[in-house]
Residue frames as qw, qx, qy, qz and C-alpha x, y, z in Angstrom:
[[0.054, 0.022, 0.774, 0.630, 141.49, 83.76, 119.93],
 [0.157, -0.565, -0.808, -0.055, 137.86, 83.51, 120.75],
 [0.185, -0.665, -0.390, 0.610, 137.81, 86.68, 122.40],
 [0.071, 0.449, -0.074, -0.887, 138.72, 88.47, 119.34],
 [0.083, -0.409, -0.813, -0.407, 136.61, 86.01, 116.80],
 [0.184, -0.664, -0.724, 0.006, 133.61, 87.30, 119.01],
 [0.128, -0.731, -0.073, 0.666, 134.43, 91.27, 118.94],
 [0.112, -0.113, 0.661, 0.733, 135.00, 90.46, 115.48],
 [0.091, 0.478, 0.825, 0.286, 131.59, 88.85, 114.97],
 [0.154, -0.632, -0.316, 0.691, 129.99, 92.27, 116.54],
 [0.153, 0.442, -0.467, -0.750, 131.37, 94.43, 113.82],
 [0.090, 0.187, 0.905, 0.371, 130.19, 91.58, 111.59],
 [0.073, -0.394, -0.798, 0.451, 126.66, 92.28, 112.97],
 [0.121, -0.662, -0.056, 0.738, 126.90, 95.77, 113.03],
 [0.004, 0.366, -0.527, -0.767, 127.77, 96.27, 109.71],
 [0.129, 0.468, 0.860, 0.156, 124.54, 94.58, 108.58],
 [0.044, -0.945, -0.324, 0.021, 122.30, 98.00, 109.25],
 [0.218, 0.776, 0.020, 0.592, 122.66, 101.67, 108.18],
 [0.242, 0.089, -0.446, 0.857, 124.05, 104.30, 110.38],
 [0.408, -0.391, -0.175, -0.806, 120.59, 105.40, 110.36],
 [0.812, -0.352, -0.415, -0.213, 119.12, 102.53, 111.49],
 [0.534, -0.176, -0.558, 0.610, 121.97, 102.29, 114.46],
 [0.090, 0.008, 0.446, -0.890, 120.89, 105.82, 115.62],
 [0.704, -0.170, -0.225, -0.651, 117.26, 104.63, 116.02],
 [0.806, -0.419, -0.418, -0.026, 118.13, 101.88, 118.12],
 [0.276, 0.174, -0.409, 0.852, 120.33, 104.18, 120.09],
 [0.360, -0.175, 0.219, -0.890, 117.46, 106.29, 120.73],
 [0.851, -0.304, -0.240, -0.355, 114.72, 103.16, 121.39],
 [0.738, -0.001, -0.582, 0.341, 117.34, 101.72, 123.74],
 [0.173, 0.250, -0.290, 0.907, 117.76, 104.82, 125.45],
 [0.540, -0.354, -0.110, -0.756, 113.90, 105.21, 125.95],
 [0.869, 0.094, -0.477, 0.096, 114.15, 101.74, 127.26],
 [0.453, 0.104, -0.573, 0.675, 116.78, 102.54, 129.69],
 [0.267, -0.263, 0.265, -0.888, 114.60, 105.49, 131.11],
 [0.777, -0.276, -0.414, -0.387, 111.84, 102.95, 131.42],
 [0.800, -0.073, -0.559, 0.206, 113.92, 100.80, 133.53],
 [0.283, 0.165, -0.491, 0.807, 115.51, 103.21, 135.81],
 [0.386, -0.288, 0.135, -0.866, 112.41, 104.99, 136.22],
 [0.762, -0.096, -0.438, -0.468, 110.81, 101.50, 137.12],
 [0.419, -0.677, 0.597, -0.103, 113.79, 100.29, 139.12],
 [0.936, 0.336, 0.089, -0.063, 114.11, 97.12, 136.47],
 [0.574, -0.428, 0.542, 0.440, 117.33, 95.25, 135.38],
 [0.586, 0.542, 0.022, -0.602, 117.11, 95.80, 131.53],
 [0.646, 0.215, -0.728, -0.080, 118.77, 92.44, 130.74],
 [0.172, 0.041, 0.897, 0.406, 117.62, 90.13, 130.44],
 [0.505, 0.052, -0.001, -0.861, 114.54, 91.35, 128.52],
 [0.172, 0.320, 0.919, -0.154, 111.21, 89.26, 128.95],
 [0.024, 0.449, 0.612, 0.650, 108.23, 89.59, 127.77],
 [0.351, -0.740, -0.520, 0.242, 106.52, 90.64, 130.98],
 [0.352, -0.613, -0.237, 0.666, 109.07, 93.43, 130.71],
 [0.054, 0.107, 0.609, 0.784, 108.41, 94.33, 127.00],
 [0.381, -0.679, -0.562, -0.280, 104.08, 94.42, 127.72],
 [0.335, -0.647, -0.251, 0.637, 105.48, 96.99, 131.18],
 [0.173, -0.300, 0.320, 0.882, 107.56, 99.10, 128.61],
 [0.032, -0.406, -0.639, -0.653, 104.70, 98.97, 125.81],
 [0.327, -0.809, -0.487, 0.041, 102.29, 100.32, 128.86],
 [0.536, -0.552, -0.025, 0.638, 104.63, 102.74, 129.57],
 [0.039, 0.136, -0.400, -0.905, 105.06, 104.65, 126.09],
 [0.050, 0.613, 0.664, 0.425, 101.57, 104.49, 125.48],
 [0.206, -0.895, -0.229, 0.323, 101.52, 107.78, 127.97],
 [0.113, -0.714, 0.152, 0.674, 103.96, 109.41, 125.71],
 [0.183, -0.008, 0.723, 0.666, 103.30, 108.19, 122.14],
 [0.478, 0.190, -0.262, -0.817, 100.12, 108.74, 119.54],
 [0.599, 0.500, -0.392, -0.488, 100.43, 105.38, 118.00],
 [0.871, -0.318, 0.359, -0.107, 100.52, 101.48, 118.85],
 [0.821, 0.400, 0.031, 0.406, 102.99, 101.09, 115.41],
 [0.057, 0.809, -0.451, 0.373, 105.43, 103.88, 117.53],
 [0.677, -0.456, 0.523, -0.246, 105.33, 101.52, 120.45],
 [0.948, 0.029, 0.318, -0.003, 106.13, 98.39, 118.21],
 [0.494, 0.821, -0.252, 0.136, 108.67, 100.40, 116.31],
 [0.277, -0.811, 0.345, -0.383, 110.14, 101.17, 119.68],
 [0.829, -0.170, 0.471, -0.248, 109.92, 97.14, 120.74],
 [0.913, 0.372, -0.009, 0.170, 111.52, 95.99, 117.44],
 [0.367, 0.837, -0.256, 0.316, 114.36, 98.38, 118.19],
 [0.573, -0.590, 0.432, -0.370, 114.99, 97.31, 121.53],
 [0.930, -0.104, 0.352, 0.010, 115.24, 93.64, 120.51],
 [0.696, 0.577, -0.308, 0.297, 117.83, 94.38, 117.42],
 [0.117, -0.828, 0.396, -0.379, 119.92, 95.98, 120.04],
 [0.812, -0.324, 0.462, -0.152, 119.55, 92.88, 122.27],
 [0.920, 0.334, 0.169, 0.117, 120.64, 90.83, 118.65],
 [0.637, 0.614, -0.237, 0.402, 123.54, 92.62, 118.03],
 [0.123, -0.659, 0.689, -0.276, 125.03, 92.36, 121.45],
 [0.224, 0.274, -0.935, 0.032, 124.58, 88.32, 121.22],
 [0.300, -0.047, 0.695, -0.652, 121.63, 88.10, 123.80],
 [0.007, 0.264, 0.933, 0.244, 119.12, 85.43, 122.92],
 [0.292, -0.189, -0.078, -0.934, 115.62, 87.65, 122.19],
 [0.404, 0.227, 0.800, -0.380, 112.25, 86.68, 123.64],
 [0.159, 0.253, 0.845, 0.443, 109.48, 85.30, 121.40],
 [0.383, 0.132, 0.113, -0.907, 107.13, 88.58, 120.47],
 [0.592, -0.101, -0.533, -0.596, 104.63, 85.94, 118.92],
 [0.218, -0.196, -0.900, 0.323, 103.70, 84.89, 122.30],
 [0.243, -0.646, -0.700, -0.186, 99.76, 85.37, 123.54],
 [0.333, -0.624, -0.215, 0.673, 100.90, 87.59, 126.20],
 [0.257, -0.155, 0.329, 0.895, 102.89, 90.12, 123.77],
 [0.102, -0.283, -0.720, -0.626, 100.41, 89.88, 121.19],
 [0.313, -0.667, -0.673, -0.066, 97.30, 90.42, 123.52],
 [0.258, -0.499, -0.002, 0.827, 99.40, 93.50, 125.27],
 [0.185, -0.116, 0.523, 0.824, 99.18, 94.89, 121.51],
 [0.171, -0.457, -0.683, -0.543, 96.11, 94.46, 120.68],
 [0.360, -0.702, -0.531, 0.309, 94.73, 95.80, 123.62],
 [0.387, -0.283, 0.209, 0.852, 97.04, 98.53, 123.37],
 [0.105, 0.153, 0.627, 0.757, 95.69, 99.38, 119.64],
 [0.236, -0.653, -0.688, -0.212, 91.85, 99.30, 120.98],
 [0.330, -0.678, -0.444, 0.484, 92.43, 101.40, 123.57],
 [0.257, -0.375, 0.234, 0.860, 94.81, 104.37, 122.09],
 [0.427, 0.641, 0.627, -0.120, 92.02, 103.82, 119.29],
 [0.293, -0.559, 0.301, 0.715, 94.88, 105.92, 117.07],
 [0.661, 0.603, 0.425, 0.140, 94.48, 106.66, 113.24],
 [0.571, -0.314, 0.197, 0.733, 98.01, 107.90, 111.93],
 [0.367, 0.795, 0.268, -0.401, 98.03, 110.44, 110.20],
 [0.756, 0.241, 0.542, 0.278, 98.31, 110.21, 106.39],
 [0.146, -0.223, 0.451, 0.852, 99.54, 112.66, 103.44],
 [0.524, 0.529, 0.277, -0.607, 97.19, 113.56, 100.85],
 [0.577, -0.187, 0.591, 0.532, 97.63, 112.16, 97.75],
 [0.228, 0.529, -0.074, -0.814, 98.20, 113.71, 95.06],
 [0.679, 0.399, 0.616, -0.004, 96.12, 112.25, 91.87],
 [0.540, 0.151, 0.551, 0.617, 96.93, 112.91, 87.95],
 [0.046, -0.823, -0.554, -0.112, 94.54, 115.35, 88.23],
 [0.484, -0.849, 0.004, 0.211, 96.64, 117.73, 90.51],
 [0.786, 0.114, 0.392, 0.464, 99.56, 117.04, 88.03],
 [0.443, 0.511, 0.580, 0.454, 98.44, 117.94, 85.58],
 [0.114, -0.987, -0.058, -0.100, 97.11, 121.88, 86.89],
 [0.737, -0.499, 0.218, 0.402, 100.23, 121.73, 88.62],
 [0.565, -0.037, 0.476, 0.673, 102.22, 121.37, 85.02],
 [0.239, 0.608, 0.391, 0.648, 100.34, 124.15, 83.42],
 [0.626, -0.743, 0.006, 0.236, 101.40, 126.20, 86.50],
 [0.684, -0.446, 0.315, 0.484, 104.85, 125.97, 85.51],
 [0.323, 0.814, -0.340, -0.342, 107.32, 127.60, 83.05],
 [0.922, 0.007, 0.381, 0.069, 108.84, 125.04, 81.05],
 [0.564, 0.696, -0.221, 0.386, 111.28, 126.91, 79.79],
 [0.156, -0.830, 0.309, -0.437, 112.61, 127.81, 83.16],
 [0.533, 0.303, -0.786, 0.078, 114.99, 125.40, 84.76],
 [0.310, -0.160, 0.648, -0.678, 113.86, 125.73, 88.39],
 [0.733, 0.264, 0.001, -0.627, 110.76, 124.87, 87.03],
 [0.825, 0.321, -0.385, -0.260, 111.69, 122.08, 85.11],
 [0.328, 0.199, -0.838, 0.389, 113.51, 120.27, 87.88],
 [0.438, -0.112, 0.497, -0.740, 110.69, 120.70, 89.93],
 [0.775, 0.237, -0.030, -0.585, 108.26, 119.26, 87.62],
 [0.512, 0.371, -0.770, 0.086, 110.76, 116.26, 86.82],
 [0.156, -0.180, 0.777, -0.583, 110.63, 115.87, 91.20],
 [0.501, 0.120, 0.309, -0.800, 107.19, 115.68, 91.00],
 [0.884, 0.215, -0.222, -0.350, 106.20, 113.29, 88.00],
 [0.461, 0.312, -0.804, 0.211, 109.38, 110.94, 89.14],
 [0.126, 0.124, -0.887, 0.426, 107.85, 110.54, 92.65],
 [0.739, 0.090, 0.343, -0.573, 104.55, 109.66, 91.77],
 [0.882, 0.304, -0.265, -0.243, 104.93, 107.55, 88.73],
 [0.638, 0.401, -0.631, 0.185, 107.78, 105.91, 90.38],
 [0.691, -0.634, -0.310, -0.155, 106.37, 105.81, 94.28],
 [0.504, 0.275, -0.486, 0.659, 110.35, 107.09, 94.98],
 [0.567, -0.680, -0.252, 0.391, 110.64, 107.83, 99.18],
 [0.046, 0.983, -0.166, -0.061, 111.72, 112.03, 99.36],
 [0.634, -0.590, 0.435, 0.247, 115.34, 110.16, 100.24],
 [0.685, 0.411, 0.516, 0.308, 115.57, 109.29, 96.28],
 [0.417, 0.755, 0.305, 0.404, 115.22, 112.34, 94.84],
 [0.070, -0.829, 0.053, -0.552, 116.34, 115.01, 97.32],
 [0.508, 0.021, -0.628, 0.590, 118.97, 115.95, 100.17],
 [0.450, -0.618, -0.464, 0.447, 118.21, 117.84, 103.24],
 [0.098, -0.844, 0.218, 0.481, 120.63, 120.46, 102.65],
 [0.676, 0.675, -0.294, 0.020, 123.12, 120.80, 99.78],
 [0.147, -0.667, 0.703, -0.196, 125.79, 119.59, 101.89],
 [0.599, -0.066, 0.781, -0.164, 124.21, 116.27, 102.61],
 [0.812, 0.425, -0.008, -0.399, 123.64, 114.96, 99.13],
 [0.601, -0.253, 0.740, 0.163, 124.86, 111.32, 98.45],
 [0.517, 0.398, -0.443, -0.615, 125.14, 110.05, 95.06],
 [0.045, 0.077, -0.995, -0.035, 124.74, 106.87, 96.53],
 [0.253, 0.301, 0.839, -0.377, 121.58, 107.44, 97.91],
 [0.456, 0.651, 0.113, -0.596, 119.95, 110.46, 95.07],
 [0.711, 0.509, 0.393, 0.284, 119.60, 109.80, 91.19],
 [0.374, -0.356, 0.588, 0.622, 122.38, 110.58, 89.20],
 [0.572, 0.518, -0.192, -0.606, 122.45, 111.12, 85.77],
 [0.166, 0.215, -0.962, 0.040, 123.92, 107.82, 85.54],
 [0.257, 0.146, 0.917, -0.267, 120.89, 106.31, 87.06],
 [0.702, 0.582, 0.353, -0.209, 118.79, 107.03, 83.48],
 [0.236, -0.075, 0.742, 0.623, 119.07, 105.81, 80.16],
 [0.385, 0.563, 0.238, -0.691, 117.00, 107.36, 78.10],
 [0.495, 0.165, 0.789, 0.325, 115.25, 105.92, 74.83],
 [0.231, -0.231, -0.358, -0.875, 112.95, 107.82, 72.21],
 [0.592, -0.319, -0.557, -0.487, 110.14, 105.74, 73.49],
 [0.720, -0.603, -0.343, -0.008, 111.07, 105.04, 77.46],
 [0.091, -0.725, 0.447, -0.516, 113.54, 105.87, 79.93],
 [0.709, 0.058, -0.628, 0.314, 115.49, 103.51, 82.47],
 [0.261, -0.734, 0.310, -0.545, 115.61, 104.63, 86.20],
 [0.570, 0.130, -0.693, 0.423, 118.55, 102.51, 88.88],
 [0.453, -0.714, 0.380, -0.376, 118.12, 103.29, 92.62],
 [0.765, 0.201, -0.608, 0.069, 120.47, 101.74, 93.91],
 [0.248, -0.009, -0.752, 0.611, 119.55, 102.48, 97.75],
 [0.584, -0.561, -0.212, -0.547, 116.18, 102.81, 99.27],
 [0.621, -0.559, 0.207, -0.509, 115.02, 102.42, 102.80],
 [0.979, 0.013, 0.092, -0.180, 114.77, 98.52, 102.02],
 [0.850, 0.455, -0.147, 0.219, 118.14, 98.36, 99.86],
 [0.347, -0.924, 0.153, -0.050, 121.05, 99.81, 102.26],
 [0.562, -0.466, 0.601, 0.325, 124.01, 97.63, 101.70],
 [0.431, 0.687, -0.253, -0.528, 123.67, 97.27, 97.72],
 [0.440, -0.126, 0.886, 0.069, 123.31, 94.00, 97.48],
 [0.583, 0.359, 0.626, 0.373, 120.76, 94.64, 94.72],
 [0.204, 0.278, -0.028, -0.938, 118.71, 97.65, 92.70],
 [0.516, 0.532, 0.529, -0.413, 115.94, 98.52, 91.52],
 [0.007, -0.004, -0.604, -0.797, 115.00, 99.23, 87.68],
 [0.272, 0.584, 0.628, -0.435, 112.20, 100.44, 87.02],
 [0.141, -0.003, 0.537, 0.832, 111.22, 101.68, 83.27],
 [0.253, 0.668, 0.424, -0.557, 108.86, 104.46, 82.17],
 [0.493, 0.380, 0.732, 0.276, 107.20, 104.53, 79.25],
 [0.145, 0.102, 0.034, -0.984, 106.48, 107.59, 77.01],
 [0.184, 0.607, 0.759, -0.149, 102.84, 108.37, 76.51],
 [0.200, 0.223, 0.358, 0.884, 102.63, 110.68, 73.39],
 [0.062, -0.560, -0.316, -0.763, 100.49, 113.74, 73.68],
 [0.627, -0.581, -0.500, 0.138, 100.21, 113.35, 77.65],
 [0.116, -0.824, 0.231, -0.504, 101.41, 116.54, 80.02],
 [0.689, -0.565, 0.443, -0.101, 102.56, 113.54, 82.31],
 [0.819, 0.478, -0.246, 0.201, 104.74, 112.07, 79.46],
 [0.537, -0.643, 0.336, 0.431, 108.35, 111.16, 81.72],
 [0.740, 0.003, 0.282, 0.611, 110.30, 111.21, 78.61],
 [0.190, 0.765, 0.048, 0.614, 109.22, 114.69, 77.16],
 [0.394, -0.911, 0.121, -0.012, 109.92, 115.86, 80.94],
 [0.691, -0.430, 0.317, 0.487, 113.30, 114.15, 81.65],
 [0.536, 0.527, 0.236, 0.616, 114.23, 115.62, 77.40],
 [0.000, 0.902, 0.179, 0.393, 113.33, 118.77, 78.31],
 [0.365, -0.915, 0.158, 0.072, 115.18, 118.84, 81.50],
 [0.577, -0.373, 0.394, 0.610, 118.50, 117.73, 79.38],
 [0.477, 0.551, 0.280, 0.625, 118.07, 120.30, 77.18],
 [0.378, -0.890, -0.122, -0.223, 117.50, 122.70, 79.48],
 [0.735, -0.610, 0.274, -0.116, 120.05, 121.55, 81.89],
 [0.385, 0.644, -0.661, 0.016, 121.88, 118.87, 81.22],
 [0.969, -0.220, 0.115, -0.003, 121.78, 114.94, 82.32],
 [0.276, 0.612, -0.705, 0.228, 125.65, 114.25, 83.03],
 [0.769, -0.083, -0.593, 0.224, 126.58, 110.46, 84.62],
 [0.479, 0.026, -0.594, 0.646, 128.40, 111.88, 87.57],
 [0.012, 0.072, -0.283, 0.956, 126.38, 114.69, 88.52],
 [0.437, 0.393, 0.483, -0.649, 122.94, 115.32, 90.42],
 [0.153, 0.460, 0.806, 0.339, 120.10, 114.45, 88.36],
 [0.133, -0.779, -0.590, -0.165, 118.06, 116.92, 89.97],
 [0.473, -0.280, -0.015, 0.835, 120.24, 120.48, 89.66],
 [0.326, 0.902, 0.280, 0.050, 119.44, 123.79, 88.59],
 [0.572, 0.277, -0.051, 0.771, 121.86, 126.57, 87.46],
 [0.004, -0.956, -0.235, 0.175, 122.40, 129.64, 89.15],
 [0.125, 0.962, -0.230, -0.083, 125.35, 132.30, 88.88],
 [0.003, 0.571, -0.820, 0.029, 128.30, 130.37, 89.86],
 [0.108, 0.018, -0.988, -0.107, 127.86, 126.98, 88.42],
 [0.563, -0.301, -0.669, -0.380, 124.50, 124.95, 89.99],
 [0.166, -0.224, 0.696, -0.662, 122.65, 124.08, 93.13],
 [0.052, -0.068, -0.992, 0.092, 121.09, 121.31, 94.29],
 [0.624, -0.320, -0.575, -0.422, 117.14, 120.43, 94.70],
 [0.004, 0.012, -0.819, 0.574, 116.82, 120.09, 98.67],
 [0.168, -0.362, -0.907, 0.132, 114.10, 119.12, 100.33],
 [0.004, 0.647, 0.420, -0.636, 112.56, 122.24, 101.94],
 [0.100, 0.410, -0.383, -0.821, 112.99, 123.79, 98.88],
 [0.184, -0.311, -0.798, -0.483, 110.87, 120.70, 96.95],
 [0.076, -0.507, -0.812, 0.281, 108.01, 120.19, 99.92],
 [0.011, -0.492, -0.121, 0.862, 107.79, 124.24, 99.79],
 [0.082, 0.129, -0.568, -0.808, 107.42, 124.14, 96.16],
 [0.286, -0.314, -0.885, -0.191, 104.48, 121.26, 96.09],
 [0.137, -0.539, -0.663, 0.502, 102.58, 123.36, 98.67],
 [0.130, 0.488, -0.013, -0.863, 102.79, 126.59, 97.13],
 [0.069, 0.035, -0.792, -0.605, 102.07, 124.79, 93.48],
 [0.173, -0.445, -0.879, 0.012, 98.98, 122.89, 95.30],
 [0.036, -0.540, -0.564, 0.624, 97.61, 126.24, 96.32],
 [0.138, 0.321, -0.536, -0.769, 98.08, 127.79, 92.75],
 [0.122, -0.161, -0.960, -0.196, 95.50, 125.02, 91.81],
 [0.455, -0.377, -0.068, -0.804, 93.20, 126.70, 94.03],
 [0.819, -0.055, -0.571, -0.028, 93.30, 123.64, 96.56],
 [0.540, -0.803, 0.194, -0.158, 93.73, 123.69, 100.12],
 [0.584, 0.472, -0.660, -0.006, 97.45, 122.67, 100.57],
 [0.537, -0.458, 0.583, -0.403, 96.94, 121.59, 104.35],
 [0.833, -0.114, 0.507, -0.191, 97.67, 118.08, 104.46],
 [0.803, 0.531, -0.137, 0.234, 99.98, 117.70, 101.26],
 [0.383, -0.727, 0.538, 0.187, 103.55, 117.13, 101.45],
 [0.382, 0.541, -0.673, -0.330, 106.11, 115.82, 99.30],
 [0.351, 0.072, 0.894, -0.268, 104.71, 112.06, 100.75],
 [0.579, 0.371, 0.424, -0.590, 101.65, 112.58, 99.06],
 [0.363, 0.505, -0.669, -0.407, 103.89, 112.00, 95.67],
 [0.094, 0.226, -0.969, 0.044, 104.30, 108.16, 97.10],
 [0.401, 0.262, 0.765, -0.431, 100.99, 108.10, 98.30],
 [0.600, 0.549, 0.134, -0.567, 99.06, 109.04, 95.21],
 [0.484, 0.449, -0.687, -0.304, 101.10, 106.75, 92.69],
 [0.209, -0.153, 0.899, -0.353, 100.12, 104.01, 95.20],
 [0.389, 0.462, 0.377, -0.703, 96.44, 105.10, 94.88],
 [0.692, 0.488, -0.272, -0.458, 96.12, 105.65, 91.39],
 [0.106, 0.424, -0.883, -0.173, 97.85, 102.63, 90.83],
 [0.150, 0.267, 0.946, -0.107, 95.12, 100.23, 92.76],
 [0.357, 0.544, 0.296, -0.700, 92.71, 102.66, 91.35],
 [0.644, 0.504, -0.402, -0.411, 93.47, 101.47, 87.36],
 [0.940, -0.066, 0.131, -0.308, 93.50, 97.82, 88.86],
 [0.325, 0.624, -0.688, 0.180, 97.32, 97.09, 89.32],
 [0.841, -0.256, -0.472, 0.064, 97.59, 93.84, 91.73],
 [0.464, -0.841, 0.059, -0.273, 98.74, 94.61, 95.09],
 [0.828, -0.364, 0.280, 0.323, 101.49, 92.55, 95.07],
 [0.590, 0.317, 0.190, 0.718, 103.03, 94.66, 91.90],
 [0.018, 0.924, -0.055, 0.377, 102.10, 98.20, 93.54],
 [0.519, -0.804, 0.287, 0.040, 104.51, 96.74, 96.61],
 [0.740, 0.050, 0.228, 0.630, 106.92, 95.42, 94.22],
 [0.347, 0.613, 0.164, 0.691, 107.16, 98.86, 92.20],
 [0.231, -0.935, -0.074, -0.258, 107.10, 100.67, 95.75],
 [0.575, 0.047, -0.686, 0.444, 109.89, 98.29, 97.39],
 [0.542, -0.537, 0.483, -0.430, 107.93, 98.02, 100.61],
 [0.092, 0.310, -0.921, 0.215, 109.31, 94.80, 102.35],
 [0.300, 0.431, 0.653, -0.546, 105.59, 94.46, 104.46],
 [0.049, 0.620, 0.686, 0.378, 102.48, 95.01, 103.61],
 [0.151, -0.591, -0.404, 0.682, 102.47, 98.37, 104.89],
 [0.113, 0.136, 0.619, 0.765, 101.85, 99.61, 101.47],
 [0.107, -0.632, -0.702, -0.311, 98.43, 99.13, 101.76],
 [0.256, -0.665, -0.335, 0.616, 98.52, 101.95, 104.40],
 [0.087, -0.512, 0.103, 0.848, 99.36, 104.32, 101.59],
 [0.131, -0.401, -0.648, -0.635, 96.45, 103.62, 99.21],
 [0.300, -0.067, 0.093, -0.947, 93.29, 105.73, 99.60],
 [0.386, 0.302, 0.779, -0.390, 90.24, 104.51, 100.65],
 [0.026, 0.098, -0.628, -0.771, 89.14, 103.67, 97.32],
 [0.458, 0.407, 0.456, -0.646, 85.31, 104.75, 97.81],
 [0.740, 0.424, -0.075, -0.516, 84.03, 104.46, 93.69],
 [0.117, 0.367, -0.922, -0.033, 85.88, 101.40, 93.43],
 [0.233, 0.239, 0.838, -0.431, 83.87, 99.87, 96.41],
 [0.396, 0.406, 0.160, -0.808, 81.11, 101.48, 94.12],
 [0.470, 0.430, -0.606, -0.477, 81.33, 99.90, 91.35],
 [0.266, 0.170, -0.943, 0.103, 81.53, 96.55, 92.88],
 [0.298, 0.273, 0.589, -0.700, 78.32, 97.60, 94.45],
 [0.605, 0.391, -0.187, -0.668, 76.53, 97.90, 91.01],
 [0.352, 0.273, -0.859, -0.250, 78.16, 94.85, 90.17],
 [0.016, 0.111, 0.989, -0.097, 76.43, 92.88, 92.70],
 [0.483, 0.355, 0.300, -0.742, 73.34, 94.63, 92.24],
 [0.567, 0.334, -0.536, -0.529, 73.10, 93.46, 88.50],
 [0.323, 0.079, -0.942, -0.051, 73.71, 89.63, 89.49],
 [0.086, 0.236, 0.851, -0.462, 70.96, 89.87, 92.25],
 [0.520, 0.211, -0.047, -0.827, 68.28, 91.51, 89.89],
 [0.264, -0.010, 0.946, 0.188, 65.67, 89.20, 89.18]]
């Protein structure tokens, strides 16, 4: 009876995280294993002594002390979801391993450009707006900035892999004269649909970043249908899907049309620049990571160094110290 309560509880476990997320601690277990063999080590029971070995150990094949703690969180789910009591990473050791780590590798990750309203905006006078391609692009593009949506929202890999659990549906807007409704009902953060998001855009009359004249246009154009992609174009025989390579491709070629180097954009740079502009028109930091759903504060990673900000705040204290 116990034996199968506790093969039950497993599954139980298990079924807490994505498939994704199991093959990521497949592969940080795996790295893990090589660690050990190559080390001659028993890899249970893990300690910390042998967690601060392994973190010395991928710093010869990583960039980045937040790969190496990625690598170290994965290792310990694994350990949780086969029952094994974890060791305590907020010990001095661990924590002094890390930081050391960080000083040394002396790493600075590298970041998307973001794109700003500015870049939009050329962008949208770029485009045919009669032409549906077009107008599903330009939809991608103002939905994942003004709405900070991860590429996984809006766009599959391939046309084969598109989920309507995970992309917007027409079903996942309701559309008003004056705003527009947008559901996700799976993000990075949200994986078992326990809740969703809403999130409501606003029109903004005479604006070239107006979402509701874009999302009209692309159901007149097109067509917004409940069941089907949101983000479809027509070709000969019926439609076809929005994929990734096909958006990132677009947003590069668009950003060079601008006359703009496109090195260092990517279809990231959507999430990063609606971050940006956001703390840039003085949004509280605790509503740009509610309206991003990051779990952490890792948000703040994906705001620009916000240089005429700091400026301003520089005049400011100048005035109060004149005498």
């Amino acid at each position: 009876m116990e034996w199968q309560l506790r093969r039950e509880l497993q599954e139980t476990r298990r079924a807490a995280l994505a498939q994704s997320t199991h093959k990521n601690i497949q592969t940080h277990w795996k790295s893990y294993s090589t660690f050990c063999e190559a080390t001659g080590k028993n890899p249970i029971p893990l300690s910390i002594d042998l967690l601060c070995l392994y973190a010395q150990y991928m710093s010869h094949f990583v960039k980045s002390p937040d790969t190496i703690r990625n690598y170290i969180n994965g290792i310990i789910t694994h350990n949780n979801l086969k029952g094994r009591e974890p060791p305590n990473l907020n010990t001095p050791l661990f924590k002094l391993t890390m930081k050391g780590l960080r000083n040394m590798m002396q790493h600075r990750v590298h970041r998307a450009k973001p794109i700003t309203p500015e870049i939009l905006t050329d962008i949208h006078d770029l485009l045919n707006h009669s032409d549906p391609f077009h107008v599903v692009i330009w939809v991608t593009l103002l939905l994942g900035f003004l709405l900070l949506l991860r590429k996984s929202n809006l766009v599959p890999d391939t046309q084969q892999a598109w989920s309507c659990k995970k992309q917007l549906t027409g079903g996942n807007i309701k559309m008003s004269d004056q705003a527009i409704l947008v559901t996700i009902n799976w993000t990075k953060t949200i994986q078992d649909s326990h809740r969703a998001l809403q999130i409501p855009l606003l029109k903004i009359p005479n604006s070239k970043l107006c979402p509701v004249s874009a999302l009209e246009n692309l159901d007149r154009l097109i067509g917004i249908e409940q069941k089907l992609p949101l983000l479809r174009y027509p070709i000969k025989r019926g439609w076809a899907l929005l994929t990734y390579p096909q958006y990132n491709a677009a947003l590069k070629t668009l950003v060079s049309h601008t006359g703009r180097d496109p090195a260092g954009f990517s279809t990231h740079s959507l999430r990063r620049g609606g971050a940006t502009y956001a703390a840039q028109i003085g949004i509280p930091n605790n509503e740009i990571q509610t309206l991003g759903d990051w779990k952490s504060e890792s948000y703040k990673n994906y705001i620009e160094d916000l240089l005429p900000a700091r400026t301003k705040i520089a005049h400011k204290i100048k005035k109060t110290l004149i005498v």
